[in-house]
N, C-alpha and C positions, 0 to 999 in steps of 0.2 A: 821523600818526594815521589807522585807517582808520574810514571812514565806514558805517553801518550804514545799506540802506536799504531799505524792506518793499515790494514791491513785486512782480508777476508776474516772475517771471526770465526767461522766455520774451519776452515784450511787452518787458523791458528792452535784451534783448539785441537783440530784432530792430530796437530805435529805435537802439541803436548804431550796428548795420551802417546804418542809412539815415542817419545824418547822419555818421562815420567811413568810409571807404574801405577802410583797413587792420582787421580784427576777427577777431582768429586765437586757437582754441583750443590754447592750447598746455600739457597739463599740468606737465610738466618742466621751466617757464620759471623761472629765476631770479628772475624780477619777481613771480609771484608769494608769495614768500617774505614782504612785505610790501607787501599789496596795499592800492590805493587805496579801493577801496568792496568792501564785502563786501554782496550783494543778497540777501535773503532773502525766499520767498515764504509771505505770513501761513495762507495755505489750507492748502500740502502739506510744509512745512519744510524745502522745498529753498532749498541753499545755493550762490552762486556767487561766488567770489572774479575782480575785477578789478584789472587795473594799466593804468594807461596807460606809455606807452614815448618817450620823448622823445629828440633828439640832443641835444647840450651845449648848441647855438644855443638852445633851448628851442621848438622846433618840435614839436608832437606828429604823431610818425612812425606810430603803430598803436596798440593795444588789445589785450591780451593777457586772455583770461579761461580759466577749470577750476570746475567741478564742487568743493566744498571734501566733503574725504574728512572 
């Protein structure tokens, strides 16, 4: 189920990159076809869809976000 969350998209994004390593825009990604949080910002109504991206081990390997069209 994906998570709605109100918040600056910009300030979310950039605390990603400072606590993940991996934090890749990728629009075309398969992951995000059901993504884990959907971040909305309450001001401008911008919308950005997130997944995280794990191996089988359950290691989370990167973060994968787009712009939601």
């Amino acid at each position: 189920m994906t998570a709605i969350i109100k918040k600056d998209v910009n300030k979310f994004v950039k605390e990603l990159k400072k606590h993940y390593s991996d934090v890749w825009k990728i629009p075309s990604s398969r992951y995000l076809d059901n993504p884990d949080f959907i971040v909305v910002d309450p001001r401008t109504g911008k919308k950005v869809k997130i997944s995280f991206v794990a191996l089988d081990d359950g290691e989370t390997v990167s973060i994968v976000y787009d712009d939601l069209s």
